[in-house]
C-alpha positions as CSV (number, residue, x, y, z in Angstrom):
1,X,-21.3,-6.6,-25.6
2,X,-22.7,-3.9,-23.4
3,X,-20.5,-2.4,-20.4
4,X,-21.4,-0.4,-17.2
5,X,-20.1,3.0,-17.1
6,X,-18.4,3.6,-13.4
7,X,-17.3,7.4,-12.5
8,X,-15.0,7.6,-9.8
9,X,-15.4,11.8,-8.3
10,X,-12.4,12.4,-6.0
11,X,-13.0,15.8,-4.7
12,X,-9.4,17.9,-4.9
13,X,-7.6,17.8,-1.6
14,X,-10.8,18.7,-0.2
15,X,-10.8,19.8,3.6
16,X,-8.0,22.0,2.8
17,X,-9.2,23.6,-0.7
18,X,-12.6,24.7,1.7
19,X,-10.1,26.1,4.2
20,X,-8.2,28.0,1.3
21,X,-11.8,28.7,-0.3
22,X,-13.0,30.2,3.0
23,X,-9.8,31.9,3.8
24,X,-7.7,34.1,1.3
25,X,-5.1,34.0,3.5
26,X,-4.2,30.7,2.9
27,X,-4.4,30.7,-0.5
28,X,-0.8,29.3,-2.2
29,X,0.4,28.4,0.7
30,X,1.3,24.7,2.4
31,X,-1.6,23.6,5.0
32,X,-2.5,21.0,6.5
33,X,-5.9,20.3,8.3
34,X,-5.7,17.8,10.9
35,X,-4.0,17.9,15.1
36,X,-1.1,20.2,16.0
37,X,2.1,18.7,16.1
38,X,2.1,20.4,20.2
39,X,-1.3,18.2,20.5
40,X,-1.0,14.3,21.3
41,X,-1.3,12.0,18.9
42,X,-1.9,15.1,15.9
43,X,-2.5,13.5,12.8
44,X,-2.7,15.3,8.9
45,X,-6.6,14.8,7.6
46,X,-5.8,16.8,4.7
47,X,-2.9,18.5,3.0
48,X,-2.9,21.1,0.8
49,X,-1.1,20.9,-2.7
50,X,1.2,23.3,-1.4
51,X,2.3,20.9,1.6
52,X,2.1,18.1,-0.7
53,X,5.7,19.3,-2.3
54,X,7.1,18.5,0.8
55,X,6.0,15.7,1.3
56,X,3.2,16.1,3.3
57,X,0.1,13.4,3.1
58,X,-2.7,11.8,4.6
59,X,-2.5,10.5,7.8
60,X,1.1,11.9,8.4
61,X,1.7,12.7,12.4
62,X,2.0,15.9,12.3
63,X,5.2,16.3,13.7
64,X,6.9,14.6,11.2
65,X,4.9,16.8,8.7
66,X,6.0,19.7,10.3
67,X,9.5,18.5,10.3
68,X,8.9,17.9,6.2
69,X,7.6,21.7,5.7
70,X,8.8,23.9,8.5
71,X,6.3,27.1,7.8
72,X,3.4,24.3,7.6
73,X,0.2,25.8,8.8
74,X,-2.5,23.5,11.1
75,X,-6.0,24.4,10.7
76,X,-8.3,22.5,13.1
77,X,-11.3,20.8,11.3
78,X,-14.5,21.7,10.6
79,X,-16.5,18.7,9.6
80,X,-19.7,20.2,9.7
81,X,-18.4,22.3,7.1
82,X,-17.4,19.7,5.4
83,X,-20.5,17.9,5.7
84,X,-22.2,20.3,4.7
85,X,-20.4,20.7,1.1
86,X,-20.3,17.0,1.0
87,X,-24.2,16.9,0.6
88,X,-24.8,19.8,-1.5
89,X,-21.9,17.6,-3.9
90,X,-24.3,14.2,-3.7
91,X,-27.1,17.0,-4.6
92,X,-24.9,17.7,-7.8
93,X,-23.9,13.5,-8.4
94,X,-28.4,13.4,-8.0
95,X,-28.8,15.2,-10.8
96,X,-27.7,12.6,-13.0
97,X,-28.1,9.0,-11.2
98,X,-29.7,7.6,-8.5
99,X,-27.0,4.8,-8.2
100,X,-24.7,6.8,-6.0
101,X,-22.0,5.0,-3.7
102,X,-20.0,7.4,-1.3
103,X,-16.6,6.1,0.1
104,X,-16.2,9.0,2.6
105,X,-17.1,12.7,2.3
106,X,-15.0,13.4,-0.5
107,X,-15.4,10.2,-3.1
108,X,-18.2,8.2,-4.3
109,X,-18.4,6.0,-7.3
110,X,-21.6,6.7,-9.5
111,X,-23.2,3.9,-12.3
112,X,-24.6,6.2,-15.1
113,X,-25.0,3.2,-17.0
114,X,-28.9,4.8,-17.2
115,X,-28.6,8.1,-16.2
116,X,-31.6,10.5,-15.6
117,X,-31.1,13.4,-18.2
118,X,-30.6,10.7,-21.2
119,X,-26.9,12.1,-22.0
120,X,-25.3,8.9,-22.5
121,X,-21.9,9.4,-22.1
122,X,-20.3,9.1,-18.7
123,X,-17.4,11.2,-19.9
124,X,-19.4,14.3,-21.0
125,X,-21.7,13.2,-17.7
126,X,-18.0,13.6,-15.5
127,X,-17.4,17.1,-17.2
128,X,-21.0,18.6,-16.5
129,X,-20.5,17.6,-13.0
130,X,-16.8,18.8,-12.5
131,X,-18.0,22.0,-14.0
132,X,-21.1,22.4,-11.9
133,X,-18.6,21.6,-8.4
134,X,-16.5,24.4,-9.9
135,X,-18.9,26.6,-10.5
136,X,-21.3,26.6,-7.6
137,X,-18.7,25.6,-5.0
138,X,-15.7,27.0,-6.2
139,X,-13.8,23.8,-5.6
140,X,-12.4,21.2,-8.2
141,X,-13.1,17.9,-8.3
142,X,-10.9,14.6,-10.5
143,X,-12.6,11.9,-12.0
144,X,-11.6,8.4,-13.7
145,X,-14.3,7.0,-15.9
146,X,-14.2,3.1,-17.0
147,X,-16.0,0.3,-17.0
148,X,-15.8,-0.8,-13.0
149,X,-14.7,0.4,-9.9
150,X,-11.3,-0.6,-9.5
151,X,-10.6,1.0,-12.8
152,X,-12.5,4.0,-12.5
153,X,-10.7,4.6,-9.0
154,X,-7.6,4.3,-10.3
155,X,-7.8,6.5,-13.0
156,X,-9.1,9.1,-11.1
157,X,-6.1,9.8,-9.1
158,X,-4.0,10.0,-12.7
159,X,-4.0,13.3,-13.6
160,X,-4.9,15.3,-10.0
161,X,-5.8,18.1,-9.3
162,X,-8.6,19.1,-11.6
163,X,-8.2,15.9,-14.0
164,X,-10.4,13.7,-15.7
165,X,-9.4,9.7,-17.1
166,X,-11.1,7.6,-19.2
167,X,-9.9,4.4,-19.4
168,X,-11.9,2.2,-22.2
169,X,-12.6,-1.8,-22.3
170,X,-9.7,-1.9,-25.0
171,X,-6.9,0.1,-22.5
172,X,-7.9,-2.2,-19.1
173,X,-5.6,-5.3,-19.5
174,X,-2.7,-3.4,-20.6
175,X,-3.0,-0.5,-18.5
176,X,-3.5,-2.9,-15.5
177,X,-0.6,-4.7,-16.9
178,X,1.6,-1.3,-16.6
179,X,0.1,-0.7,-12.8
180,X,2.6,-0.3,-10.1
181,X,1.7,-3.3,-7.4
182,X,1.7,-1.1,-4.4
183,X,-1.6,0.8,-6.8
184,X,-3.6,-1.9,-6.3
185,X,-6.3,-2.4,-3.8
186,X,-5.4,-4.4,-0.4
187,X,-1.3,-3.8,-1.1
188,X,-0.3,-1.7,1.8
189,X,3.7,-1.6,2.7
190,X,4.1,-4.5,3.7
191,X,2.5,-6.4,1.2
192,X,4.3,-4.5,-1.5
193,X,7.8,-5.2,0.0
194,X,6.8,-8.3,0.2
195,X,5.7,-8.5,-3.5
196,X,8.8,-6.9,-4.1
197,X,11.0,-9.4,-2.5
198,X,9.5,-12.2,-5.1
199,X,10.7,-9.7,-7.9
200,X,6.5,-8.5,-8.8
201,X,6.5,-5.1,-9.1
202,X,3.6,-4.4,-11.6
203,X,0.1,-6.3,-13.1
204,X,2.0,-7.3,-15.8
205,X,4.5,-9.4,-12.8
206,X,1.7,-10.8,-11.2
207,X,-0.2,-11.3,-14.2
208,X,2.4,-14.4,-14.6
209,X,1.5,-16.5,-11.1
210,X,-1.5,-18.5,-11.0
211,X,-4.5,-18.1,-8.8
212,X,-3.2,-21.1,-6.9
213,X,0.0,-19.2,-6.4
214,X,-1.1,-16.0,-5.8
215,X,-3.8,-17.1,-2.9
216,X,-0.8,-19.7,-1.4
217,X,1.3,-16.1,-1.3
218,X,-1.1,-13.5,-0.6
219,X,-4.7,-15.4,1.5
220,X,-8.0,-15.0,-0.4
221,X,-6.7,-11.4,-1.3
222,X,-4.8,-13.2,-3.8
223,X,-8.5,-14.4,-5.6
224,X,-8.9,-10.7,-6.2
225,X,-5.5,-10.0,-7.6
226,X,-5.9,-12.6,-10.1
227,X,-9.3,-11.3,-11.2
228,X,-8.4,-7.6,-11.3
229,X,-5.0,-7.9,-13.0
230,X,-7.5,-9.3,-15.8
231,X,-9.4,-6.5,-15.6
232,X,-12.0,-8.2,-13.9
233,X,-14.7,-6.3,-11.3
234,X,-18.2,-7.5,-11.0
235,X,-18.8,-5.5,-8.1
236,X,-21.8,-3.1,-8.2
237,X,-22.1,0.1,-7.2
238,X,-24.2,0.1,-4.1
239,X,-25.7,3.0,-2.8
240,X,-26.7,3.0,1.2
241,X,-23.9,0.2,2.0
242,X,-23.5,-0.4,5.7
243,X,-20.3,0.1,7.7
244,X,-19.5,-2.9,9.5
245,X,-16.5,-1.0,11.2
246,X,-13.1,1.4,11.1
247,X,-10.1,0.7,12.3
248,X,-6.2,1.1,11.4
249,X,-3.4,-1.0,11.8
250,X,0.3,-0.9,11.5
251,X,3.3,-3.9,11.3
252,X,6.3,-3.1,12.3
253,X,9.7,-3.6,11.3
254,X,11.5,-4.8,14.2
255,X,9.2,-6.1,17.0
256,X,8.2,-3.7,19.9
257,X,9.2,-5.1,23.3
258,X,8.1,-2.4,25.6
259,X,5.1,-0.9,26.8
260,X,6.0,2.9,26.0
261,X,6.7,2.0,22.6
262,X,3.3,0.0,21.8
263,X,1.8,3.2,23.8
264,X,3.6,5.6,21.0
265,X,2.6,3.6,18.5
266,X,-1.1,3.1,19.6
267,X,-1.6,6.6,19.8
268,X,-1.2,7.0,16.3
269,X,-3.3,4.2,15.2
270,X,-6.2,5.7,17.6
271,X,-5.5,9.1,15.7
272,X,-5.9,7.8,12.7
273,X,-9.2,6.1,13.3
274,X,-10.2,8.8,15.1
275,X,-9.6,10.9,11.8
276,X,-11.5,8.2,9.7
277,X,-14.8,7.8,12.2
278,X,-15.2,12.2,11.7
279,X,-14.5,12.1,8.4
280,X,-17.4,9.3,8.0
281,X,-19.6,11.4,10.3
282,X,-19.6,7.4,12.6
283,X,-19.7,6.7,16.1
284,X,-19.3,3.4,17.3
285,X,-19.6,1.5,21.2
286,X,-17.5,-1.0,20.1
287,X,-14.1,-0.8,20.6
288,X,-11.3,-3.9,19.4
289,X,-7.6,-4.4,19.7
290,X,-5.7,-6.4,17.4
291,X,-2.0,-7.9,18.6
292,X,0.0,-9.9,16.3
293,X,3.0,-11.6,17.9
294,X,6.4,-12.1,16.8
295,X,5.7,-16.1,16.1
296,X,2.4,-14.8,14.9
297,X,-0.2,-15.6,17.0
298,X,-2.8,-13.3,16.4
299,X,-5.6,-11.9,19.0
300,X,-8.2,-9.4,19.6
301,X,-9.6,-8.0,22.6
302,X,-12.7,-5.9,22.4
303,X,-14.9,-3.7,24.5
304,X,-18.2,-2.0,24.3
305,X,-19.0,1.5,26.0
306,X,-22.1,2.7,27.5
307,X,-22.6,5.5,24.8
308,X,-21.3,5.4,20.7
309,X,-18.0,7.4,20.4
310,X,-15.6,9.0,18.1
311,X,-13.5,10.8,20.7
312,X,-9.8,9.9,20.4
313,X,-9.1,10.4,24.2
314,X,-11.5,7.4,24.6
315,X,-11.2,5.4,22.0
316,X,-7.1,5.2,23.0
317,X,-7.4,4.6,26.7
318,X,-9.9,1.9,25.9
319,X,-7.9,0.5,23.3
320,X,-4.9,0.7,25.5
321,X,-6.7,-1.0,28.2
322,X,-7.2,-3.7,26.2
323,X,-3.9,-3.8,25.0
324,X,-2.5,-4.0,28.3
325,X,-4.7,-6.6,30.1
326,X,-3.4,-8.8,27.1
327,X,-0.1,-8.6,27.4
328,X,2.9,-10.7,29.3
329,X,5.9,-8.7,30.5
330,X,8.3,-10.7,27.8
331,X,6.0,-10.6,24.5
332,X,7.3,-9.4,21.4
333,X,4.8,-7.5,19.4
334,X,4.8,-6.9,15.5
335,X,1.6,-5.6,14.9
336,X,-1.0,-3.4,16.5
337,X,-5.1,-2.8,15.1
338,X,-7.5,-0.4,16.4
339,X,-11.4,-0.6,15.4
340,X,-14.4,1.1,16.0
341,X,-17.8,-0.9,15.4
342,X,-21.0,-1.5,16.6
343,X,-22.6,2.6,14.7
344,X,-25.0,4.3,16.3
345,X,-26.7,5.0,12.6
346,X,-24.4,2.9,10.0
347,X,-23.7,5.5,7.5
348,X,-21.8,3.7,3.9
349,X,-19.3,1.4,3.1
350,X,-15.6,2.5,3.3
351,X,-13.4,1.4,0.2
352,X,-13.9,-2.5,-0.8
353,X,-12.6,-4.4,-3.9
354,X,-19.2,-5.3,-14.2
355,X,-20.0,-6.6,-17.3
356,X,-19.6,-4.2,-19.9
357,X,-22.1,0.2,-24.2
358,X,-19.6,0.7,-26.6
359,X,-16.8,2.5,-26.2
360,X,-18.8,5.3,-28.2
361,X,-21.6,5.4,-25.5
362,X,-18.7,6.6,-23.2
């Protein structure tokens, strides 16, 4: 039986290793790229390794980062710096395949199933291209190496920073098996406290349900979870995938009942998609509100703007707008969605959810 070999690069905490590439001075020390905690609505894009001890991550407002790491430093972004790196890193993945799938600036899954210098091994293919990052761009790059995407994506993020995984055909059932649920794509918090709740905590706990069960628990997610729990990923990488749209969402744990708090709240929703739309270099004319009640009635409100955006100060009074044109005085509101559609120049895919060389060929 043959298998595909997936790489999964994940590029090293990567807006803020250029900012410490670019600037000795803040080399070894906590950053964090992204809003000020003085600005509205500042969200983390990136934190360095250094603010990652504290605590520090991804899409963190940034006053609650700087709460985490008092001597945090805020650098404002430079995505056309980042861009700019980004490329000459697909110029690197070229080298080897054409089949070339980016999730964002800083990840894309490559097939080197075939791959153009004949080397054969997507492990010793990984290494040439971690070394070749290192060594003309003086930044480090993880990857995860299996046989699809789901795999190879999870085992890049196993041994960060500077870390490369291979996980073989032989390893996939048990190591999904030994996955933590809240690992697995589509679990977000709520999903995984849920999960939780009905005693599943890893693979190998919802390896037990049926696919009956696990769609009655979980919606046509749960289709997926039964398949990938098996080890099971047919999807392909696919270079030049179009964004549909990007948005953010949040539930919350007791329902919001005032229109200062859904404000609050929307603000850091719109931040984040804000974040997400530069970091995909999109702009979008489309702009949607998503309201989930307390009895769970769920609707969306959209509108479309004269001219494609990615500006945060639009995209939240728009979204606020909408938000409040659908509301009664007496609703009770558990959930709140921002998202941007409708591109200018669809760029890729964002993250989504193969048959199988020996595991010598790897």
């Amino acid at each position: 039986m043959s298998f595909r070999k997936i790489i999964h690069i994940d590029m090293d905490a990567f807006y803020a290793s250029i900012e410490q590439r670019d600037n000795p001075e803040y080399r070894g020390k906590p950053i964090a790229v992204g809003g000020s905690p003085e600005g509205r609505g500042g969200v983390v894009a990136t934190a360095s390794y250094e603010a990652r001890k504290y605590g520090v991550r991804s899409a963190m407002p940034s006053k609650k980062a700087v709460q985490l790491c008092r001597h945090l430093i805020f650098i404002r972004p430079r995505f056309d710096v980042y861009k700019s790196v980004s490329e000459k890193i697909r110029e690197i993945f070229s080298r080897y395949t054409d089949l070339i799938e980016p999730l964002s600036l800083d990840e894309a899954f490559l097939d080197v199933t075939t791959d153009k210098q004949n080397i054969g091994s997507a492990i010793d293919i990984a290494k040439a291209i971690r070394e070749s990052i290192r060594q003309e761009l003086n930044l480090t790059a993880s990857a995860g190496v299996s046989i699809n995407k789901f795999v190879a994506k999870i085992a890049s993020d196993i041994n960060k920073p500077d870390g490369l995984t291979f996980i073989g055909p032989s390893r996939i059932e048990s190591f999904m098996e030994s996955l933590p649920v809240e690992k697995f794509y589509g679990v977000g918090k709520v999903t995984a406290d849920k999960m939780r709740s009905m005693g599943l905590f890893t693979g190998a706990d919802l390896k037990r349900l049926t696919e009956a069960d696990l769609v009655k628990h979980f919606g046509k997610t749960g289709k997926f979870f039964y398949q990938i729990v098996r080890g099971i990923d047919n999807r392909e990488v696919r270079p030049n995938r179009e964004t549909k749209s990007v948005g953010a969402e949040d539930t919350f744990a007791t329902d919001l009942t005032t229109i200062e708090e859904l404000h609050e709240e929307l603000k850091k929703i719109a931040a984040t998609v804000h974040t997400r739309l530069e970091k995909h270099d999109l702009k979008g004319r489309t702009v949607t509100v998503k309201i989930k009640f307390h009895d769970f009635r769920l609707i969306t409100r959209s509108y479309s703007l004269a001219e494609p955006t990615s500006n945060l100060e639009t995209i939240l009074k728009t979204a606020n707008d909408l938000m409040i044109s659908a509301l009664d005085d007496q609703d009770k509101i558990r959930l709140l969605g921002i998202s941007v559609s409708n591109f200018v120049e669809p760029m890729v895919q964002l993250n989504q959810p193969p048959h199988s060389s020996q595991l010598s060929l790897f």
